[in-house]
N, C-alpha and C positions, 0 to 999 in steps of 0.2 A: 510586513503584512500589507498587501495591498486588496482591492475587490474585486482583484485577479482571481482571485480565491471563496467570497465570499459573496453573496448574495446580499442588494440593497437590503434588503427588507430583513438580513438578519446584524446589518450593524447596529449599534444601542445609539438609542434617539441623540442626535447633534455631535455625532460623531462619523468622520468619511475620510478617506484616504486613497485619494484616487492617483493613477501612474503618472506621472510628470510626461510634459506634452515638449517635444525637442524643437517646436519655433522654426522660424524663418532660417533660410538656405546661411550658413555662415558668413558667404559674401557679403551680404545684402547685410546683415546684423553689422560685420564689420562697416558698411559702409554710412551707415547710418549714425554711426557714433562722429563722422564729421559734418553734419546737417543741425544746423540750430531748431533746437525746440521750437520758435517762433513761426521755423519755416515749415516745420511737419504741422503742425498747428493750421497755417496759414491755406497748408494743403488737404488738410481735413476738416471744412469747415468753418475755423476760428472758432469754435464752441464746445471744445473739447481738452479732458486734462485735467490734472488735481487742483483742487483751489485750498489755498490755507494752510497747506505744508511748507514747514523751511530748510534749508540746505544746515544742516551739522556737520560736515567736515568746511575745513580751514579756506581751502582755495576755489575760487568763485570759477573758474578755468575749468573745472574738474566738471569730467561727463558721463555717465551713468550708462551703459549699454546693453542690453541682454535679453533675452529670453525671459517669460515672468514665471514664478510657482509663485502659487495663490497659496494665501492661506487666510479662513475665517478663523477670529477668535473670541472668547468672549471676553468682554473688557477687562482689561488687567491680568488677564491669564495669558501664559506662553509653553503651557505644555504643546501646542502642536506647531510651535515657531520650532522647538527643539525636535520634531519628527521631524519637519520639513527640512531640517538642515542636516539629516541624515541622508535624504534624499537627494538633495542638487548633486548640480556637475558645473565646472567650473565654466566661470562666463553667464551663468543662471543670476538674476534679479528676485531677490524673495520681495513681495508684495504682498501686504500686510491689511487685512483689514481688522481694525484693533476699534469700530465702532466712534472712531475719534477720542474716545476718553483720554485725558489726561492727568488721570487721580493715581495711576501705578505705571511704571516702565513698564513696556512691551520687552525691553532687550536692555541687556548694559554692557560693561569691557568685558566682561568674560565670553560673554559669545561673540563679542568684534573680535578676538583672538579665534572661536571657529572660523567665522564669516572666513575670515585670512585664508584660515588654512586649506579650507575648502575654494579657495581664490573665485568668491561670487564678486559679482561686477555690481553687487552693490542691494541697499535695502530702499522698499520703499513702502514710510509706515502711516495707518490713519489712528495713529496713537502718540503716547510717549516713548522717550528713553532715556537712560540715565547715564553716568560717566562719559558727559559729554566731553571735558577737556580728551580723554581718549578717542573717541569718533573722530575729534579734530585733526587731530594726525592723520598724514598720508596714508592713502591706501585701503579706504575703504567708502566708497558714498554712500550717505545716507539722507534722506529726507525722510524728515516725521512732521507730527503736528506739534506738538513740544515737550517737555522734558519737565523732570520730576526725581530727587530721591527716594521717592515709593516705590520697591519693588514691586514683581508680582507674585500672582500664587503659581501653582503648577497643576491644577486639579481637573483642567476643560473645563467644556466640552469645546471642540475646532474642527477645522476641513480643511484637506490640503486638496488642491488642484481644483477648484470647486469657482465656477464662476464669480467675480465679489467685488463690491464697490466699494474703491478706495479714492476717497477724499471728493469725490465727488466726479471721479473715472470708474467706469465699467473697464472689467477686464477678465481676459478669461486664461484659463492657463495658456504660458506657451507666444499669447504676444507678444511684440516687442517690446519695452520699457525705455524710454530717452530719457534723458534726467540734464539738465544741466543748469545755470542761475539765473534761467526766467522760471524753469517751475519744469512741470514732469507729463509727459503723454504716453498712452500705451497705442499702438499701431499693431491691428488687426493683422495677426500671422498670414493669413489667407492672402490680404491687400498689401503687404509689405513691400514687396517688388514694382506694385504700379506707383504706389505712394513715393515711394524714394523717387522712380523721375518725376513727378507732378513737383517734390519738393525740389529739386536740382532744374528743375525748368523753372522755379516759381523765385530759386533765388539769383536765375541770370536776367530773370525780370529786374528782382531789385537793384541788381548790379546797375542796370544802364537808368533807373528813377536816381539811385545815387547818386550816378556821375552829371545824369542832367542839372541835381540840384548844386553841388559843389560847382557846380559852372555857371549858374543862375540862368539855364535855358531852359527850366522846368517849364511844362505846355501847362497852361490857364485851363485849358478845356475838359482837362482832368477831374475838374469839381466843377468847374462853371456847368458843364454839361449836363452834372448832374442837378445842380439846384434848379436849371432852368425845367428838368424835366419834373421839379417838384412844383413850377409856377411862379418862382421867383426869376425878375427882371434881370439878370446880370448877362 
């Protein structure tokens, strides 16, 4: 059931299920899974992105890439984590706003065994989860806020595809999701194609700061410049 069908105003109060939004051109989604979070970051801002959340699978290498489906939920509930994941399609990022609590799992191994099978590119939660030694294992990314053997209940109320702030990222269905072991950015579906070159120009910037400093020909004038325009003598 979606509200293909139904009219806002007759779904029951804190409940919505809206169609999953198909995100950036596949290229461009591929390509971005080899771009360091730092540097999509660096290209949007510096002021953007989950704060607080931590990697739960094993390998720090491991990168997160996908398309987002939102879903709001109320703390410690995951009845509409389990619509949502009737929903996706493979390559999809479920992003999770679970209110930050960390009193009850949002998710545990039994649905890391859906996530699988439905082959998502990965979660990202502003809650808990639980059977973490399973998350550990390959093949599945996840970042949450922390973990807990407190299940949850399953009663609502939630919303899938529904604009939602997780962790301290705005996101709306359908953006990009990047995930890797500095931390997670969502990149506005619409901007996704300018961004990736702003970030591939912005890391051949770094390339040649790199090589200056590895050589110790790094230019002075880089800060000096700027302190002097703040009035200090150097």
């Amino acid at each position: 059931m979606t509200d293909k069908h139904i009219h806002a105003s007759d779904w029951p109060a804190g409940y919505r299920i809206h169609p999953r939004q198909p995100g950036p051109a596949r290229d461009v989604v591929a390509a971005f899974a080899d771009i360091p979070v730092a540097a999509i970051g660096d290209s949007m801002s510096r002021h953007v992105g989950t704060l607080g959340l931590n990697p739960y699978h094993a390998r720090l290498d491991t990168v997160l890439c996908g398309p987002a489906v939102t879903v709001r939920v109320r703390p410690g509930d995951n009845l509409m984590i389990h619509k949502a994941l009737m929903m996706v399609e493979p390559g999809d990022v479920l992003v999770i706003d679970g209110g930050g609590d960390v009193t009850q799992a949002l998710v545990g191994g039994l649905m890391r065994t859906t996530c699988i099978a439905k082959r998502l590119a990965g979660l990202v939660i502003d809650g808990a989860i639980r059977d973490r030694c399973e998350w550990a294992e390959d093949g599945m990314p996840i970042f949450a806020r922390g973990h807990t053997h407190r299940g949850p209940t399953k009663d609502g109320p939630g919303e899938i595809n529904v604009p939602i702030a997780c962790a301290g990222m705005a996101v709306m269905p359908g953006d990009l999701i990047v995930g890797d072991a500095d931390g997670v950015i969502a990149v506005p579906a619409s901007d996704a194609a300018h961004i990736l070159e702003r970030a591939r120009a912005h890391l051949q910037k770094e390339a040649k700061i790199r090589a200056a400093n590895a050589a110790g020909s790094a230019d002075p004038e880089r800060f000096d410049a700027v302190l002097r325009a703040k009035g200090l003598p150097v």
